[in-house]
Every structure is written in C-alpha cells, then in structure tokens.
N, C-alpha and C positions, 0 to 999 in steps of 0.2 A: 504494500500500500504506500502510495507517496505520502512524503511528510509533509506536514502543512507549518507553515512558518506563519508568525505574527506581525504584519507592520503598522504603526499610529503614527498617528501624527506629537510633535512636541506639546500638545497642550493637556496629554494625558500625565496625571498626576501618579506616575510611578517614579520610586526611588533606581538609582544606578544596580543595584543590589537584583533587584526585580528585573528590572533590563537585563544584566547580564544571567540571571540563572534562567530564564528562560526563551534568551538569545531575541530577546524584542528589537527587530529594527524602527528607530526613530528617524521621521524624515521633519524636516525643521521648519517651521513658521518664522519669517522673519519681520523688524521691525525699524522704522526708519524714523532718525532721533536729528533734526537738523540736519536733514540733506545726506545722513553719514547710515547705510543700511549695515543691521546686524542680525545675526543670524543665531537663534534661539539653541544653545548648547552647544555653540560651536563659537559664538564670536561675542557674547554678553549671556550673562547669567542671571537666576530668577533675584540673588542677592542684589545684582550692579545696580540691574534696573530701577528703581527707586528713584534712588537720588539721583539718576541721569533723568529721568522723567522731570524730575522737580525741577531740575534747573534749566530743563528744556527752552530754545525759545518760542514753540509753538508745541501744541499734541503730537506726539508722537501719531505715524500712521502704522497701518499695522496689512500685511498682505500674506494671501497663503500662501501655499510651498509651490513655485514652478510646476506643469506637468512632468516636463522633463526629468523629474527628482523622482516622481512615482513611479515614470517609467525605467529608469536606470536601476533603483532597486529592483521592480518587478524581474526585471529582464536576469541582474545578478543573481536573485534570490533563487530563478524559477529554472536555474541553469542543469543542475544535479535532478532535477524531473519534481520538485517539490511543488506545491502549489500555495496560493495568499490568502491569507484571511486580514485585511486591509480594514480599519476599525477608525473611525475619525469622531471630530465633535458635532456636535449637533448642528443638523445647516441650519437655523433661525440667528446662528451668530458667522456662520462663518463657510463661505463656497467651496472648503474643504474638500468635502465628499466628493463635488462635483470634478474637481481636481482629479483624483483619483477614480473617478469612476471614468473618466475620458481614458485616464494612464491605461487602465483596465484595460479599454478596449485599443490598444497601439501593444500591446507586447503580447508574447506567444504563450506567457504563462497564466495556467488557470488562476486568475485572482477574483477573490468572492469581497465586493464592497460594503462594508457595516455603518450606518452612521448610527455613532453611540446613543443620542439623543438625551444626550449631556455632556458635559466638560470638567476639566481637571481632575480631581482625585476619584468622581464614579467612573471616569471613563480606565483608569487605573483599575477600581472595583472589578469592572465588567472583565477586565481583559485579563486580569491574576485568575481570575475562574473558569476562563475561554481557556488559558493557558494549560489549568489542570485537565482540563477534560481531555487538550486534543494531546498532554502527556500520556493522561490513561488510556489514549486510543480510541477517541472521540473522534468524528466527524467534524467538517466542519459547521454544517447544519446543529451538530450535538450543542458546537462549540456557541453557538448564536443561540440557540434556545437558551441557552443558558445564561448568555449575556443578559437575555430579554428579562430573564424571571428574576436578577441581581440588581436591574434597574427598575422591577418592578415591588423592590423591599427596598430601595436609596431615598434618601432626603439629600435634597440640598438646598441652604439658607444661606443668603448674601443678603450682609450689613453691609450700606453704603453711606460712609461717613460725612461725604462732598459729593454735588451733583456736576463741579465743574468741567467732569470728561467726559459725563455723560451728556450734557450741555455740548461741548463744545465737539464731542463727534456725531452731531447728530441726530441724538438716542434722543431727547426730552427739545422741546423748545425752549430759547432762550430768554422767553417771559418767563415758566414753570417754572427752570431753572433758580433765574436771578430771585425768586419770588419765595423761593424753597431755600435759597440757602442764607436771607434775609430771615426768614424765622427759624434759623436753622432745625430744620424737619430732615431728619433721617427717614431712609428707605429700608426696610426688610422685603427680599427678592425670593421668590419660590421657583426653584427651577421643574419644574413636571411636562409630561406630555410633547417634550424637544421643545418647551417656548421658556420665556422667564414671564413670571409673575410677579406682582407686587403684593406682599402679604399683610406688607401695614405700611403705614406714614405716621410720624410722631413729631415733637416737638423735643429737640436736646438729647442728651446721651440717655438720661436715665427712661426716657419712653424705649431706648433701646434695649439698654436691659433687662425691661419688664418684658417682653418684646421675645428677647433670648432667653430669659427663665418659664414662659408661658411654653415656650419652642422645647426646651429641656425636660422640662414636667411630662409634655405629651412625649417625649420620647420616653422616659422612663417609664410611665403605665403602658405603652406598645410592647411590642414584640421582640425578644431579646436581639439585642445589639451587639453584631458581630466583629463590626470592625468601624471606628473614626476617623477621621480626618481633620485640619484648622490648615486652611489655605489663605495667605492674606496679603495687603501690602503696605507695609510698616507700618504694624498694628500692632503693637507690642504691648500696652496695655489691658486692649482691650482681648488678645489673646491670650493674655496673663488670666485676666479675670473667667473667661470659655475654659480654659484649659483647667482650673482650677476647680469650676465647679463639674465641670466633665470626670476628674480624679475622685470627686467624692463619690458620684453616681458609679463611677465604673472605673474602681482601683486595677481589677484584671486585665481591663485594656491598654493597650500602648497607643495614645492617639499619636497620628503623624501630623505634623506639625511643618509647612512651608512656606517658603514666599511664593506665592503664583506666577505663572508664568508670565510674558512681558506682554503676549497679548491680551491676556484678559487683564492684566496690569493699567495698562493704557484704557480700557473701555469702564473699568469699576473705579478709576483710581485712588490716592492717596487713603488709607486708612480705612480700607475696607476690609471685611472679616468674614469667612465663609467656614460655615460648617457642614460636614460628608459625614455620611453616615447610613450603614444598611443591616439589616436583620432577617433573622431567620425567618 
C-alpha cells in the first residue's frame, strides 16, 4: 500500500517536535513588513513578529504560499509512489486551499485536498490525529473522518484587545472601529462552522474576563478535555491570568502555550488571546 504523507500549510499550530516525529511537510505563508517580504519559519519567527508589526510603518500585508511551492512539494513528496493528504486553514480567512487544490491538479501525485475549517492550534488538533491513524494504517478517507469528528469536539475563543488591524485591513469599518476603541469594547470571536463569530462585545478588560470565566465554566461542566492550547500576541498578562486558571481546572494537562503565527498576527493584532481546546 502506498504511504501517505502529510502536508499544511504554516498556520497550523504544531510544535517542531510534532513536525518532525511524524515527518509533516510545512509549506510557508509569507508576510510583507515595509516593502521587505518574509517568509513564515524560514525568514521571521512567530516570536520577531510582534515588535516588527509595532513599529511597522503601515499593516503588515499578509499572502498565501505560491502555487508553485505546492507543487514542488507534491511533485518531491509523490516521487517514491507515496501519495498527499494536503490539510490547510479555513478559506473564510484565507485562498489557501485554493492554492493547493490548483497545485493538486498540475502534479502526477495522488494529493487529497482538506480545508481544516479552522486555524492555528485545531488545525494542529486535527492533523496529530490524521497522523495516528494513517501511522496505524489508516486511509486517507480514515485519516479525514477523523479530522472531521476532532473539529467537531474543538473550541476556539479569540480575545481581541484592539480593533486597529482589524480596522485597518479591512475586516470592520473605520466608523465601528474608531467608535469601539473610543469606548474601549473588546471582542470575544467564536471560530465554528469554517466562519468567525462574535461571541460578545464588552466594555474594558474586566467585561473580558467575565467573558473568559463564563467560557471556562462551560468548558468544565462539558465533556472531558483532552488537550489545550493559548495562542496569542504579546499577551503576556492576560495569558498569565488563562493559563493560571486553566492549571487549576486541569492540573493533568500540559497547555501549549504560543505566539501565533504572523498571519493571523497581523489580522487579530497587538494583544490578542486565543484559547484551543477539544474533548472526548
């Protein structure tokens, strides 16, 4: 039986650890900082990014990966008769999929296109569990069913600090905007069904915290909780404070704890807080 190989895109929230034990190719989203384009794990890191956004002289833009990158993998990957299981972020943020589903159809190797229908650390979730299957000798149909039913036990919550990048790329109007961060009203975002949501709007930090403890609570009377995440960007107190009450509810978990990647860095920015999280 041919072996099936994994490739995503850089906005999946796996550790190096993860990449290498189960040989995930990563093909890179890159982003473009003052005219100067850098390339996501290969030429700026989810740490740099930050404070090069800050001091940016405009937004950062942000573009997907070349076809030609999908196809050179394919073409590599698919050389020893193996075939793709090709896993991207959700297209309502990003023509990823589309990318790779052209790549798909220019190379000779069988590659099977997934759009995760989420981002960062579930898209990690879905594909640590894609991975065991097609180790145990799964399909890659095995491998997708299984994605499907990982993303159908996931949360994810995005606290937006500032609406200035969502404002200025686009995402909200620059009345809403100006108008929102005048009374400063934070955003809590529900990612479900491949869209984002908005889950609430409040006034000042601590409407957000009631916000994350109402979030916390329902997650603890649910269905046990297999694995965490905290994705964010330079949010350090406010992951201090998640991450602490996270230890009390669930001392046996290891949450993973990261700065996100620079594209969704640029779209959420400065001080935003997301929590992953899926069960049995």
């Amino acid at each position: 039986m041919a072996k099936i190989k994994i490739v995503c895109d850089s906005s999946a929230g796996l550790t190096d650890e993860e990449i290498k034990k189960y040989d995930i190719t990563i093909i890179p989203l890159s982003v473009m900082i003052d005219g100067t384009v850098y390339v996501e794990r290969e030429t700026i890191t989810n740490e740099q990014f930050p404070e090069m956004m800050k001091n940016a002289k405009s937004l950062p833009k942000t573009s997907q990966p070349p076809i030609g990158k999908f196809v050179d993998a394919f073409d590599k990957l698919g050389e020893d008769g193996s075939e793709i299981l090709c896993v991207t972020m959700m297209e309502s943020i990003s023509g990823t999929v589309h990318a790779a589903e052209q790549a798909a159809g220019m190379t000779k190797t069988k590659v099977t296109v997934y759009d995760s229908q989420s981002t960062d650390q579930v898209i990690g979730f879905e594909i640590l569990e894609a991975a065991q299957v097609i180790e145990d000798g799964g399909s890659v149909e095995d491998a997708i069913a299984k994605m499907k039913e990982v993303l159908s036990k996931s949360e994810l919550y995005l606290a937006i600090d500032n609406l200035d990048n969502l404002v200025a790329g686009g995402r909200i109007s620059k009345f809403a905007g100006a108008i929102s961060n005048l009374l400063n009203i934070k955003v809590m975002l529900h990612v479900y069904d491949g869209q984002i949501h908005i889950e609430s709007k409040g006034r000042g930090i601590k409407s957000m915290h009631k916000e994350w403890d109402k979030i916390l609570d329902e997650m603890a009377r649910g269905p046990k909780v297999k694995r965490i995440g905290i994705s964010h960007v330079d949010a350090g107190k406010e992951v201090e404070r998640l991450l602490a009450k996270l230890k009390e509810l669930y001392p046996e978990i290891e949450v993973t704890v990261r700065e996100t990647v620079p594209i969704i860095a640029t779209h959420t920015g400065m001080g935003a807080c997301c929590l992953l999280y899926y069960t049995e």
